[in-house]
C-alpha positions as CSV (number, residue, x, y, z in Angstrom):
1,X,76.6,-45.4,-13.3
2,X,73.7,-47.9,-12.0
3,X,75.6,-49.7,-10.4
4,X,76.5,-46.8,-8.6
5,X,73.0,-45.4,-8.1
6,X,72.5,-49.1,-6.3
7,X,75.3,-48.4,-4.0
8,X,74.4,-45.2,-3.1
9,X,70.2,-46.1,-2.5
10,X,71.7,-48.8,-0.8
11,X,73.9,-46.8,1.7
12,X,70.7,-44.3,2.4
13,X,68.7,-47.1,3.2
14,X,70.6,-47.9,5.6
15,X,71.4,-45.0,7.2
16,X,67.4,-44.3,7.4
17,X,67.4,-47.7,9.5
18,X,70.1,-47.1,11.6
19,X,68.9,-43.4,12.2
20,X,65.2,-44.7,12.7
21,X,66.6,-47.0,15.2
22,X,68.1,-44.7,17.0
23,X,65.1,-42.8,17.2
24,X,62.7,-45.5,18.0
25,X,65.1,-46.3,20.9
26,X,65.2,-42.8,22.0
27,X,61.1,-42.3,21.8
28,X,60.7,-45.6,23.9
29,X,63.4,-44.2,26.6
30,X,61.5,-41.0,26.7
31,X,57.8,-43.0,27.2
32,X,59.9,-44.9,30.1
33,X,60.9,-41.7,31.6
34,X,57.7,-40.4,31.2
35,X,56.0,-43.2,32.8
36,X,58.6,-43.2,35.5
37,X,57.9,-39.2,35.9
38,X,54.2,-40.2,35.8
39,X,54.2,-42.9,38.4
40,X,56.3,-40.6,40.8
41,X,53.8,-38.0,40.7
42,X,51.2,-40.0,41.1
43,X,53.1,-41.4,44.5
44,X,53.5,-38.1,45.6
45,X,49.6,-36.6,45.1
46,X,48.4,-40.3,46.7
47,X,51.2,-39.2,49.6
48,X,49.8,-36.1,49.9
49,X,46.2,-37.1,49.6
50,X,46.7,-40.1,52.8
51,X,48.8,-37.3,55.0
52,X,45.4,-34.8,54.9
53,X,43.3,-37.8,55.3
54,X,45.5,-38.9,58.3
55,X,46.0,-35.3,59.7
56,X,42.3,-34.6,59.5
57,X,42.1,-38.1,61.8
58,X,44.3,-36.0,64.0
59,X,41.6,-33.0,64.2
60,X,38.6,-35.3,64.8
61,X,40.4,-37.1,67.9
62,X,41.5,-33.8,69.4
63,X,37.9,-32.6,68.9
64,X,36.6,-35.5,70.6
65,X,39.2,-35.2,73.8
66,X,38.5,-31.7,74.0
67,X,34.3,-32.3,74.1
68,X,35.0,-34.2,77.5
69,X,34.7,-31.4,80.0
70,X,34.5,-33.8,83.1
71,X,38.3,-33.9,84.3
72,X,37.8,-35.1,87.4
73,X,38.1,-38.2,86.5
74,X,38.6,-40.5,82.8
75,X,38.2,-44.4,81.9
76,X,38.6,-46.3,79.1
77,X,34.5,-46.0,78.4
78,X,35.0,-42.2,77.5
79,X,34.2,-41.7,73.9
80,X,37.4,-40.5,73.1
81,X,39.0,-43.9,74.2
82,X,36.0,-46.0,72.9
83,X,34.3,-44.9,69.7
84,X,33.0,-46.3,66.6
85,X,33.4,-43.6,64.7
86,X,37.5,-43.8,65.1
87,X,36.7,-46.8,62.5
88,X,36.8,-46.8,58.8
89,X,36.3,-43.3,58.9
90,X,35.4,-42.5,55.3
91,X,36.9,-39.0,53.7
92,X,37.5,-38.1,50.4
93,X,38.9,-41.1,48.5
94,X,40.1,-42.8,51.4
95,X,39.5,-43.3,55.0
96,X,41.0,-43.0,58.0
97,X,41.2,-45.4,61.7
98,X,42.1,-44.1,64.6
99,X,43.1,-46.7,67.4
100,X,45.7,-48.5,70.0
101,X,46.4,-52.3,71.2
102,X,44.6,-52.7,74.5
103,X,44.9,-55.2,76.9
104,X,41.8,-57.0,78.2
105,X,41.5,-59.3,81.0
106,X,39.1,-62.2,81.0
107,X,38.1,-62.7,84.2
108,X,37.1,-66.3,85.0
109,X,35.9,-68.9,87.9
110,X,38.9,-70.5,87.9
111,X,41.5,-68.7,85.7
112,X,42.7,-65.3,84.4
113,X,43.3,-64.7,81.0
114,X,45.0,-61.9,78.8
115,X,44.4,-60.9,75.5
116,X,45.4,-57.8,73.4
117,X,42.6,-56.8,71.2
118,X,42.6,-53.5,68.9
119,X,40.3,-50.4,71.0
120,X,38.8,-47.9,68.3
121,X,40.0,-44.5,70.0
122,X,42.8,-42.8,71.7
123,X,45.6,-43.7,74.2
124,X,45.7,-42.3,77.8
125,X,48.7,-41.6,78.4
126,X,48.7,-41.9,82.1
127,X,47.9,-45.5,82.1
128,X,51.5,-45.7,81.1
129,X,55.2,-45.8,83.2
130,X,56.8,-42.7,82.7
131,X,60.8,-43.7,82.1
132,X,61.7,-40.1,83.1
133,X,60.1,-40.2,86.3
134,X,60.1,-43.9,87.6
135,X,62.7,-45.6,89.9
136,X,64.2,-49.2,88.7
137,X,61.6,-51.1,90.9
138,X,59.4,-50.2,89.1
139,X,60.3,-50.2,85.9
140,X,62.2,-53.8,86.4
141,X,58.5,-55.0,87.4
142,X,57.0,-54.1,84.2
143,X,59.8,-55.0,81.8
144,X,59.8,-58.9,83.9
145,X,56.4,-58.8,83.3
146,X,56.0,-57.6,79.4
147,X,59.1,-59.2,78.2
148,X,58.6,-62.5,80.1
149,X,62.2,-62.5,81.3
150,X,64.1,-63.1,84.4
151,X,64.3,-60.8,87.2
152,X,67.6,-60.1,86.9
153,X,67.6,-59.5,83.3
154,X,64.9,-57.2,83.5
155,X,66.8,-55.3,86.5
156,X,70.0,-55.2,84.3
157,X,67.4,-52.7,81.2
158,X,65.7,-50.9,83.6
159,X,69.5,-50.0,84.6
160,X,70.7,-49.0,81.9
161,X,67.2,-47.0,80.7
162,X,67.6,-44.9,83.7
163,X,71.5,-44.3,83.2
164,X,71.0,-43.2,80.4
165,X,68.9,-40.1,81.7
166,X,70.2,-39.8,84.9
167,X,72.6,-36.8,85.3
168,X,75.7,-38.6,86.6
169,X,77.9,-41.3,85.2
170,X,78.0,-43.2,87.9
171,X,76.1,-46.9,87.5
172,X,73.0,-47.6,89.0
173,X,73.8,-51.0,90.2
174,X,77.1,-52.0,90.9
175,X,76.0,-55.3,88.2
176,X,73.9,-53.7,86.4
177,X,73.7,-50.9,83.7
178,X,75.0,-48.9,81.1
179,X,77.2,-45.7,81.1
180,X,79.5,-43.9,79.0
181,X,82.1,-46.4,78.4
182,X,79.4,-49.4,77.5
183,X,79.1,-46.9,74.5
184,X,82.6,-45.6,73.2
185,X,83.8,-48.6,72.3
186,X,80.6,-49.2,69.6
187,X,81.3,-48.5,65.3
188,X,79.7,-45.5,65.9
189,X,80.2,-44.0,69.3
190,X,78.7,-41.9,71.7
191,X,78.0,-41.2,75.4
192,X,75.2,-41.8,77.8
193,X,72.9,-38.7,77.4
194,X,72.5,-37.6,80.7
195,X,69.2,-35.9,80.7
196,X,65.6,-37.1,80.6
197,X,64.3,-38.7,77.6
198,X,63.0,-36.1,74.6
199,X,61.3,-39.2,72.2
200,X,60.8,-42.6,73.3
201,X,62.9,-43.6,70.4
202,X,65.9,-42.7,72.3
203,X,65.6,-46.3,74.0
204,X,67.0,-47.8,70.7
205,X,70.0,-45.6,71.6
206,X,70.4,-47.8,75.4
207,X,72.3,-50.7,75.9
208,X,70.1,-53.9,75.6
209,X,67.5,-52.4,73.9
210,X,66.7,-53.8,70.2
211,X,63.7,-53.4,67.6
212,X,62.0,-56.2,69.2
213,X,62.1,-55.4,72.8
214,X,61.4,-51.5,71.6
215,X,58.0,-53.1,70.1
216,X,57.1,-54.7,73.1
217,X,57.4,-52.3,75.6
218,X,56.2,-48.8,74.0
219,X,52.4,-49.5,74.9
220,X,53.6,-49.7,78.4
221,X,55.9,-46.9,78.6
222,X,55.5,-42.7,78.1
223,X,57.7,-39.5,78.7
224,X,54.5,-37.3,78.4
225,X,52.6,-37.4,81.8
226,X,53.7,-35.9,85.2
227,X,54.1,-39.8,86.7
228,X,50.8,-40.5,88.4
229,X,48.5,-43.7,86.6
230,X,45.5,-43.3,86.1
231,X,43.9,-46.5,87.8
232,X,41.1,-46.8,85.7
233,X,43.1,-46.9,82.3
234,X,45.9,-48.6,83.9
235,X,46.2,-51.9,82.1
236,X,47.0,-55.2,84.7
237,X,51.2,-55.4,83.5
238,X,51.2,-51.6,84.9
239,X,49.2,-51.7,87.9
240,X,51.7,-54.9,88.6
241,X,54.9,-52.7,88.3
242,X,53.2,-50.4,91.0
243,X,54.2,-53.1,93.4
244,X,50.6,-54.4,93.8
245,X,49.6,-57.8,94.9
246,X,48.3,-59.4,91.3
247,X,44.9,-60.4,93.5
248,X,44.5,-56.9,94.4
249,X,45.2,-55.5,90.5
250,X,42.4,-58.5,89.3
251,X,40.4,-57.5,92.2
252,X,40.7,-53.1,90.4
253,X,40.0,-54.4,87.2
254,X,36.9,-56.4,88.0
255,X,35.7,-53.2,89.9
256,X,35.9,-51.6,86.8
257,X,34.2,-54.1,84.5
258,X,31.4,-54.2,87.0
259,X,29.1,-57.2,88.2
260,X,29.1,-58.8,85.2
261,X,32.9,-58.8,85.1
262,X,32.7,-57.8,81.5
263,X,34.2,-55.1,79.6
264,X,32.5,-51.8,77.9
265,X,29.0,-53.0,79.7
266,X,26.5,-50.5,81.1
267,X,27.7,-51.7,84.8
268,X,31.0,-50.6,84.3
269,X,32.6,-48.7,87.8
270,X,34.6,-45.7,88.3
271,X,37.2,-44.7,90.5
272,X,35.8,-41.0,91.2
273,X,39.0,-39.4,93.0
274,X,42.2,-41.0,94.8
275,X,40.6,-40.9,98.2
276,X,37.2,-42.8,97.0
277,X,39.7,-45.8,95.6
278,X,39.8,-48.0,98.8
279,X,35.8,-46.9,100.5
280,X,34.8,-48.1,96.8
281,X,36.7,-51.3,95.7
282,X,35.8,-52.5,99.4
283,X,32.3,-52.1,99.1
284,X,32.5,-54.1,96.2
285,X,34.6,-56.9,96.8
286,X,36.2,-57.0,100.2
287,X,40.1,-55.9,100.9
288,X,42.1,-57.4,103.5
289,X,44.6,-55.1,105.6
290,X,47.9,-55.6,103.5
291,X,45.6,-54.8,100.1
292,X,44.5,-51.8,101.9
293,X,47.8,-50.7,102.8
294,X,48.7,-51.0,99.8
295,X,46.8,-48.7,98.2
296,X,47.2,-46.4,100.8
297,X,50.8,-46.1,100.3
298,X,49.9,-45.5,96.6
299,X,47.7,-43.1,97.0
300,X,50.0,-41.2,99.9
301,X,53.0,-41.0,98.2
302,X,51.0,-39.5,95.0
303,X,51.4,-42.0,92.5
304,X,47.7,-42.7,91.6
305,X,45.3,-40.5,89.9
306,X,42.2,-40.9,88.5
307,X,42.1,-38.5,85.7
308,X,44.2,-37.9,82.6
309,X,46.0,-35.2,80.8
310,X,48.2,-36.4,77.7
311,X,46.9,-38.8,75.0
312,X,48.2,-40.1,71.8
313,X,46.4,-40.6,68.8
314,X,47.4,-43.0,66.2
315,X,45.4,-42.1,62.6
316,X,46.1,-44.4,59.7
317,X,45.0,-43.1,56.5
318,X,44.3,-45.8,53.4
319,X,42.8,-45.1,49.6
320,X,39.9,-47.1,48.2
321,X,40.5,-50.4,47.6
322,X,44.4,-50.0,48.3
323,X,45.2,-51.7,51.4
324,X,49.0,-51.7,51.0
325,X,48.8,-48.0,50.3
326,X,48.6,-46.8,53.9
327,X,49.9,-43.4,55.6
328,X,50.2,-43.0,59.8
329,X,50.7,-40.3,62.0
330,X,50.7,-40.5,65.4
331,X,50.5,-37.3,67.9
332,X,50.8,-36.9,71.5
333,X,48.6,-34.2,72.7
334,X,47.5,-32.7,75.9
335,X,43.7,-32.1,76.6
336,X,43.8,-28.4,75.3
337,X,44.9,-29.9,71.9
338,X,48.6,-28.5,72.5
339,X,50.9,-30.6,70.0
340,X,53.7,-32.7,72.0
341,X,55.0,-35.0,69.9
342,X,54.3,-35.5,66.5
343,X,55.3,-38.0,64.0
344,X,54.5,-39.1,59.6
345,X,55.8,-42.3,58.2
């Protein structure tokens, strides 16, 4: 009978292990689920959290664009474009910056240089090429020019970015281009789109067009503007793709720096209106009469402006002392505030 007894003790103790086993593995699954669960929601408040920060960026640039009652004309010194306060802007438990890559030209004795610096404020919109509006000499120009490539490479894009909107199916360039059968044959196919550009992401969709040459070119490019630059936002790869002389673009942007030649200085010019543009950048460095004509087919055939109506605004959101953890949302809006395009990632 004790032996028994032993046997059975024996047999419960073991079934207590097995069963507390069981249960300690169960417990620790449901403290990983729980911490999983945990973590998740925590993402998801922090998400939340960043896209009011970044949305309430948003609010203080339209604010801003909207306080600028002077239409007549707009340059990068307005303090929409140019303002501290787009920096670091501290909210909450986190802060968001507001700003775009801008291109600066160093203007020297002896040589030109260009840089791309970051500019605290928002983006005209009309200092860019619109792709819905603009012919292939143009837009060949400032793909040559931004991409560093060969002429006829760049004429071969520009191609196949306007086939893509145009309304026909008919090639641009008897070389040159894409239509609908450069597209049937792909894993996934499809056909030319035959209307104007909605997003500029479409131009992933277009033959030629990858990640990297996407990333290059967006600064440079817009759908949202009726087609006229704005010459003094216009940065020099645009005012090149006009089909201006690169001594007469040097000679615009020194007007706008001023005497000292510099940048955001308190001698900084302005292009009032279209028809002050040649009477002004004479006066203050001397055209000859192919720079002047120039401009004045520029200016003639309405392609130059020297005020703005569509901007974009880029707000990036980031908690305390969490630089990885970031949130951005980017907006195009018109003057009035109207919502255009708007974008969270």
């Amino acid at each position: 009978m004790g032996k028994l007894q032993k046997q059975s003790q024996g047999s419960i103790l073991i079934v207590t292990i097995f069963v507390l086993t069981i249960l300690t593995i169960f417990a620790v699954n449901i403290g990983i689920g729980i911490n999983q669960k945990l973590l998740f929601l925590k993402k998801i408040t922090e998400r939340k959290t960043l896209s009011r920060i970044a949305e309430a960026g948003i609010k203080t640039a339209i604010l801003e664009i909207k306080k600028d009652i002077s239409t007549d004309c707009d340059t990068i010194g307005e303090n929409w474009a140019n303002n501290s306060l787009f920096k670091n802007y501290f909210l909450e438990e986190g802060s968001f910056t507001i700003s775009y890559q801008h291109d600066f030209l160093e203007i020297g004795r002896e040589e030109i240089k260009r840089y791309k610096k970051i500019r605290y404020g928002v983006q005209d919109e009309e200092s860019k090429i619109n792709i819905n509006t603009c012919d292939t000499k143009t837009l060949t120009k400032l793909l040559k020019i931004v991409l560093n490539i060969k002429t006829e490479d760049a004429e071969n894009l520009a191609c196949s970015i306007i086939d893509w909107r145009d309304e026909d199916s008919a090639y641009q360039h008897p070389q040159y281009g894409a239509e609908d059968s450069d597209y049937r044959h792909l894993p996934n196919p499809y056909e030319s789109k035959d209307a104007p550009y909605e997003v500029l992401e479409e131009l992933l969709l277009v033959k030629g067009i990858d990640e990297e040459i996407y990333k290059k070119i967006k600064n440079y490019i817009t759908i949202y503007s009726n087609g006229k630059i704005n010459i003094n936002t216009a940065p020099f790869e645009v005012l090149i793709s006009l089909g201006l002389d690169e001594k007469l673009v040097i000679k615009i942007i020194s007007f706008r720096y001023g005497n000292d030649l510099i940048e955001d200085t308190g001698d900084d010019n302005i292009f009032v209106t279209p028809s002050d543009i040649i009477v002004s950048l004479n006066n203050f460095c001397g055209l000859n009469e192919y720079e002047i004509s120039q401009l004045n087919e520029l200016i003639e055939s309405g392609k130059i402006t020297t005020s703005s109506t569509n901007f974009m605004i880029e707000s990036i959101a980031r908690l305390d002392k969490k630089e990885e953890n970031t949130y951005k949302i980017t907006v195009v809006v018109d003057r009035k505030g109207k919502i255009k395009y708007w974008r969270e990632e």
